[in-house]
N, C-alpha and C positions, 0 to 999 in steps of 0.2 A: 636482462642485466647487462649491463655492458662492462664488467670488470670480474676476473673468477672470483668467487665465492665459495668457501667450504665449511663444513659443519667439522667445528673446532669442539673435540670430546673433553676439555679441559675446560670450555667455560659452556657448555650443554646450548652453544647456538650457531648459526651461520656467522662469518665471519668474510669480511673483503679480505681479499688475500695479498698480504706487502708483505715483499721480501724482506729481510733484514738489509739486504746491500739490494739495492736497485737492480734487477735485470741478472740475478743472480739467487739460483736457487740449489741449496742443501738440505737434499732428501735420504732419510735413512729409515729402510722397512728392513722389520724381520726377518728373516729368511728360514728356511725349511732345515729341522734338526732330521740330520742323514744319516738314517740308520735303516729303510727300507725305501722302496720304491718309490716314485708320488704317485696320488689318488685324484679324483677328482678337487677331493678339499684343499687342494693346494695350488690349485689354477685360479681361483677368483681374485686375490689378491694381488699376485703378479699383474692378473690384468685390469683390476682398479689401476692400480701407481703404474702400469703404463699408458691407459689413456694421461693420466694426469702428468708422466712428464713430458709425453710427445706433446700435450694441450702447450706447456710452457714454453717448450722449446719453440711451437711455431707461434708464441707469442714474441720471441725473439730472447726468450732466456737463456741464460749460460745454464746448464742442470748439472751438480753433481748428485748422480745417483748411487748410496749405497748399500748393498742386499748381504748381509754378514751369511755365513755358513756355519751352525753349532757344529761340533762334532767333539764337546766333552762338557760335561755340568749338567748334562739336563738330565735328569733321574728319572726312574718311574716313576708314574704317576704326579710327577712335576712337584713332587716333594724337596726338602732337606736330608731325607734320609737315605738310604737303598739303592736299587746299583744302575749305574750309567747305561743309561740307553745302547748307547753304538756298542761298550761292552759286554752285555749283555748279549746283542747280534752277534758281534766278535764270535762269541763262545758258541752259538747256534751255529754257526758260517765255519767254524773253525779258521778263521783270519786272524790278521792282525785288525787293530779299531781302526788304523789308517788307512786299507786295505777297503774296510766295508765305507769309510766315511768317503773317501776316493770314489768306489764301484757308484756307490747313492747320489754323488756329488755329479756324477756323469750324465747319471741317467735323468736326475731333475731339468738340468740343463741343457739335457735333451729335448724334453718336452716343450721348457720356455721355447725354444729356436721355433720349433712345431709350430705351437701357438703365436710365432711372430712377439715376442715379449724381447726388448731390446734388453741385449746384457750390461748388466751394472757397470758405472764407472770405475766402480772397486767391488771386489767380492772378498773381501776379509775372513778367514776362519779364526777362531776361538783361539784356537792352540797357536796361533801364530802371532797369539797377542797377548802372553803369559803376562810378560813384563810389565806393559801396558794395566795389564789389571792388578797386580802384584803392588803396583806405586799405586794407584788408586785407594783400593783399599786402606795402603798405609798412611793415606792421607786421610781418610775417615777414619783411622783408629788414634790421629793425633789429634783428630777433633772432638775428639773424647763420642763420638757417634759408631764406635763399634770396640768389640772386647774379644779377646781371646781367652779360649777351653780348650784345654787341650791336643792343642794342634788344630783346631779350627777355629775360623773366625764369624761371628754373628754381626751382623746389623741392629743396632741397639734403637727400636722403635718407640721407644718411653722418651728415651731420652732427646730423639730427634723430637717427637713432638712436645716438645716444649717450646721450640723454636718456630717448628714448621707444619702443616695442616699432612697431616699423614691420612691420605684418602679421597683426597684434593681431586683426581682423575676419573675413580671411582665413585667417588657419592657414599662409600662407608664410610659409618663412625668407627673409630676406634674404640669406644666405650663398647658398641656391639660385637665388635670385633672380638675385645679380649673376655666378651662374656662366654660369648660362641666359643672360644679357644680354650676357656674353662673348664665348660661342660665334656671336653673330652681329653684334654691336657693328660690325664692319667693312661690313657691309653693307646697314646701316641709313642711307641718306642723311643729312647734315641734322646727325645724332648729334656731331658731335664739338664743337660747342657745348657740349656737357653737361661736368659732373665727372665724370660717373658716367650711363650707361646707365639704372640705373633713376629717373635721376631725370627730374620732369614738369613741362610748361609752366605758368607759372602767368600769365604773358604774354605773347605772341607780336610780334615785330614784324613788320609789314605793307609788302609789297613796294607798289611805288605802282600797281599794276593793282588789289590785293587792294580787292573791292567795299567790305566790311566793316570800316574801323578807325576809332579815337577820338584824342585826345591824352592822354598819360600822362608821367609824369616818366621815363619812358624811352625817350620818340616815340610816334612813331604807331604804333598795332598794335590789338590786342584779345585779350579774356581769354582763357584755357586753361580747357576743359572742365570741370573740377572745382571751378573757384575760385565759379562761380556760387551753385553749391545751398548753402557754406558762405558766403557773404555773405547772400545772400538768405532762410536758415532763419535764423540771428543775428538781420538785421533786423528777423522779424515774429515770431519766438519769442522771442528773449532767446538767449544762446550756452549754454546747455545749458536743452535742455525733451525730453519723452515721448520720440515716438513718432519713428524715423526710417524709412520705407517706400518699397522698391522690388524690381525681380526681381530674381533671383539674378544675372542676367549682367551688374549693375552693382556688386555685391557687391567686386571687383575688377578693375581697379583704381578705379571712380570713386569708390567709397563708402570703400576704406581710403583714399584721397587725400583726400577732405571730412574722414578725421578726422585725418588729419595737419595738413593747413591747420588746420583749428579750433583741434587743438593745440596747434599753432604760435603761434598768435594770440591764445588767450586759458587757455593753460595748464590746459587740461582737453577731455575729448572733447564733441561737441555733443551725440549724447542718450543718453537714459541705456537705452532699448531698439532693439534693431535687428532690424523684421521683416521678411522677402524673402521674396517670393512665388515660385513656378515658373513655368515657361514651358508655355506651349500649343506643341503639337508637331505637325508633319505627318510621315508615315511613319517618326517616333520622332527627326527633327530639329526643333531651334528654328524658329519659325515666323518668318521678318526677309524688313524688305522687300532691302534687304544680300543677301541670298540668293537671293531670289527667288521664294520661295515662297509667299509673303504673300497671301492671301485678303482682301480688302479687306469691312471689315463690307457696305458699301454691296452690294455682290456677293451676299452671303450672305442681306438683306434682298429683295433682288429676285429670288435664287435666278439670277444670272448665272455660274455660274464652272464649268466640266466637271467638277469634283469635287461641285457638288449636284445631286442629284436634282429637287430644289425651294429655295425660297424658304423662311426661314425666318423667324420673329418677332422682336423684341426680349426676352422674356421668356423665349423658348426658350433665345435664346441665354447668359442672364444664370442660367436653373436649369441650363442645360448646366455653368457653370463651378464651379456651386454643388455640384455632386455628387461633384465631387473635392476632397479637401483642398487648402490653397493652398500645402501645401508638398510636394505632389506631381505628377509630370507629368501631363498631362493630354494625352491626343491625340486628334487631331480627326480624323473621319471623316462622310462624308453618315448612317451607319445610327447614330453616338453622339446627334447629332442628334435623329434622327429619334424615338430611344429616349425623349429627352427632351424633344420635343414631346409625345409621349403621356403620358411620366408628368404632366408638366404639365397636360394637360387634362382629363386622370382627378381630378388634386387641385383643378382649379378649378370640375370638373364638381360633385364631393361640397360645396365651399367654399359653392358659390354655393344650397344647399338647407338652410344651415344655420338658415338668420332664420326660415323656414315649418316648419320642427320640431313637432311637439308635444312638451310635458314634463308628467311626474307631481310628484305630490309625496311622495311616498314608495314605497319597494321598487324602486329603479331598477336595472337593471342594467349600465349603463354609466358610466363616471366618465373625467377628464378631468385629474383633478392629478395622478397620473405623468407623463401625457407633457408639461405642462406643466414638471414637477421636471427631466424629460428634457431637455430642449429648453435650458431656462436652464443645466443642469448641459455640456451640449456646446457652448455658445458658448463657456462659462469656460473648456473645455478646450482651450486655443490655436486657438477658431473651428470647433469640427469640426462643419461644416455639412455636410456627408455626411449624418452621424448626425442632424442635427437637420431634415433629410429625409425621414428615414427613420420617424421620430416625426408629422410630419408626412403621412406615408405611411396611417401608423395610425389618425391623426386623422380622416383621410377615411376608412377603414373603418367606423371607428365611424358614422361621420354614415351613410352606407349604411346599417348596421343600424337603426340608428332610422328613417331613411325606410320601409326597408322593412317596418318592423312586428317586423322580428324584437329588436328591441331598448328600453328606455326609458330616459331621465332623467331629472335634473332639472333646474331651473331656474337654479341653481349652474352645474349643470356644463355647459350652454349657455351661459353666461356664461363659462366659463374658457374654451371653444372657440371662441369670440368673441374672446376675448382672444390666443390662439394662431393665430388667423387675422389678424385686423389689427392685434396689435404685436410677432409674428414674423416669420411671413410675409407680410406685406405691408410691415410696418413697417422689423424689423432685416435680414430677407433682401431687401426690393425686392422682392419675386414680384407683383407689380400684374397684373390683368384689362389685355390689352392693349385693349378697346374702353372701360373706365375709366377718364378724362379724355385719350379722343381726341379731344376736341372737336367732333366731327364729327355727334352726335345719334344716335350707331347702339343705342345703350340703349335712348331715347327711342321709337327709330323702330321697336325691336324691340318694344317693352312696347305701340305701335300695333297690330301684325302679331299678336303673341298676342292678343290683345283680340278680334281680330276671329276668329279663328281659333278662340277658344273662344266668340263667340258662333255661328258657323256649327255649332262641334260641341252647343253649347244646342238651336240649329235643326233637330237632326238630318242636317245637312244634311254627310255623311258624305267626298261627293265633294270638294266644297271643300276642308274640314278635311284631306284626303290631300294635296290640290296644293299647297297651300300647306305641309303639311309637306315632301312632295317636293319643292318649288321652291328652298324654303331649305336642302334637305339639296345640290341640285345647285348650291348659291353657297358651300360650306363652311360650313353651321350645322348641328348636330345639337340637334332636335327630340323630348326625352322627357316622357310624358306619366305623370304618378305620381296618386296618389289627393288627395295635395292640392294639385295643379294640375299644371302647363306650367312647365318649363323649358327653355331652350338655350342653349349652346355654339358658340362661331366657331370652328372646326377648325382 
């Protein structure tokens, strides 16, 4: 394909990708509600919408990227009724909810930095967007498309469809909908506020214990789960721009309810593509901390948790996610891992002997622009990073065959594998050398250690030259010796 292409979940197909303004691209994905740690289930997604916007940008695009922070509305169990998540933590933590949303908010974006995930052009919170959603709202309540009870406000969905396909994203009828909302209507607490079962908070009123509420032309309360992401995308996008990004298991209801409010409010949907990624899976279930089965990244870097064998990298973790499509499951195991630490180091092994090449100048037998053609032709294909893996896979074959004499080329096409090393791979995939800008001097300190290693082996001095290759092989570095010179590898 020679132009990106993405699988648009609003109209169930692959789609050519045009910006709405030429050479200018506004992306806004969901971001992580901070009330505990992140888990593995919270890495795949970052790193979908980061290949996707580094792809844009070395397409020459302007990207506004923005990644919201919840820290008020989202309820247990992702209801209308019952108590706010972060407060709820609050009270376990004995903090304040700005306190636990802060501490959360650190630690996630700690892990992005880890995994190489560029931070958002804006990172918006919730609560720092009262207003913002307060006018909203009161603009779907003079649309006659929402009603108040009581100090809270509902999203009137009877009423919107009349106008507008409520389900449009999803693929549900409404007629199934309010059958299904029937059959339990009676024993849903709280529910008979509503007109209607399916319909959803768009602001809650706040009992006077509730940690969490503001003032509103309706009292005190705070907003409903969904209202946020469409105040907040408007605000820093404009009400209809690109890209709208998140996993499938907000696909419904929070992502058909953003475009109801949107459409509510400004008489069109907010974007004009909708990508959703899949979920990382433990023993073929969703991986949530909700559930309980949540592997916490930090675990997984330290190799703390009964399910790993060992500790595992940043980069391991970020090619692990890489080798599945984003729009298929992906399940987690200690041996998937393990598979993808090695192919990782086999491709960083071949990567890092590419600069010391020799080339010919004519009669070469090796070339480098298919997998190149390869490579840009599978990002356009709705990101199929698998395959551009797999190219990638090739690539270091090749580089093998030239090291070892069995192959030549030229100077060209060192240049093109230069170019598919750091503005694919390292560039639009993130796959970075995790000892490249550790800060820490271990390059530095290594390029000391060879030094000396290959003047010992100048000296003849055979025994040395072994221990010190043994020494670093028992700290995790693998020590290979080729005809034009010394390389290593951190295992």
């Amino acid at each position: 394909m020679n132009t990106l292409h993405l699988y648009n979940t609003l109209s169930n197909k692959i789609e050519p990708f045009e910006p709405i303004t030429p050479k200018h691209v506004g992306i806004y994905v969901c971001g992580p509600t901070v009330y505990g740690p992140p888990h593995l289930g919270h890495v795949r997604g970052p790193i979908v919408f980061d290949v996707l916007r580094k792809y844009l940008i070395l397409q020459g695009n302007k990207v506004r990227y923005v990644r919201n922070i919840t820290d008020v509305g989202h309820l247990v169990g992702d209801a209308d009724e019952g108590e706010d998540k972060l407060a709820k933590q609050a009270k376990v933590e004995q903090l304040e909810p700005m306190e636990v949303a802060q501490a959360y908010t650190d630690s996630y974006n700690w892990v992005m930095d880890k995994i190489n995930v560029l931070k958002p052009s804006i990172e918006p919170r919730a609560t720092g967007h009262i207003i913002e959603q307060i006018e909203m709202i009161q603009t779907i309540i003079d649309k006659g498309l929402a009603y108040e009870v009581n100090g809270s406000v509902y999203f009137d969905v009877m009423a919107y469809s009349e106008q507008q396909h409520y389900g449009q994203l999803s693929g549900r009828v409404l007629e199934d909908l309010q059958a299904g909302a029937g059959n339990q209507s009676r024993s849903l607490e709280g529910q008979d506020e509503k007109r209607s079962a399916n319909d959803f908070a768009l602001w809650k009123r706040a009992s006077a214990e509730h940690i969490m509420q503001w003032s509103s032309p309706w009292g005190k309360g705070f907003p409903g789960w969904h209202i946020e992401c469409s105040a907040m995308s408007a605000r820093y996008l404009g009400d209809h721009f690109d890209i709208h990004g998140g996993g499938m298991d907000l696909l419904f209801p929070h992502h058909e309810c953003e475009i109801a409010q949107s459409t509510a409010a400004h008489n069109h949907a907010p974007a004009k593509y909708w990508v959703h990624h899949n979920m990382i899976t433990i023993n073929g279930q969703k991986m949530a901390k909700s559930l309980g089965n949540g592997i916490m990244v930090e675990q997984l870097f330290k190799g703390d948790h009964p399910l790993l064998a060992q500790a595992f990298g940043p980069m391991t973790l970020r090619f692990f996610v890489l080798q599945a499509h984003y729009r298929g499951t992906l399940d987690f195991s200690n041996d998937a891992l393990l598979a993808a630490q090695k192919g990782w180091q086999r491709m960083q092994t071949a990567f890092k002997l590419l600069n010391n090449l020799p080339t010919v100048h004519e009669g070469a037998t090796i070339e480098a622009d298919d997998l190149l053609a390869a490579v840009v032709s599978s990002l356009n294909d709705d990101l199929n990073t698998p395959q551009v893996i797999a190219s990638l896979f090739e690539l270091a074959r090749r580089i093998n065959l030239v090291n070892d004499g069995k192959a030549t080329m030229t100077e060209a096409t060192k240049a093109t594998m230069k170019s598919l090393v750091v503005d694919y791979c390292q560039g639009v995939l993130g796959l970075v050398s995790e000892d490249a800008g550790a800060g820490d001097g271990l390059a530095d300190a290594m390029d000391i250690i060879m030094a000396l290693r290959g003047q010992a082996k100048a000296d003849k001095n055979w025994g040395l030259s072994d221990q010190i290759r043994d020494a670093l092989k028992a700290k995790g570095f693998e020590i290979k010796d080729g005809k034009d010179g010394t390389t290593w590898n951190k295992l």
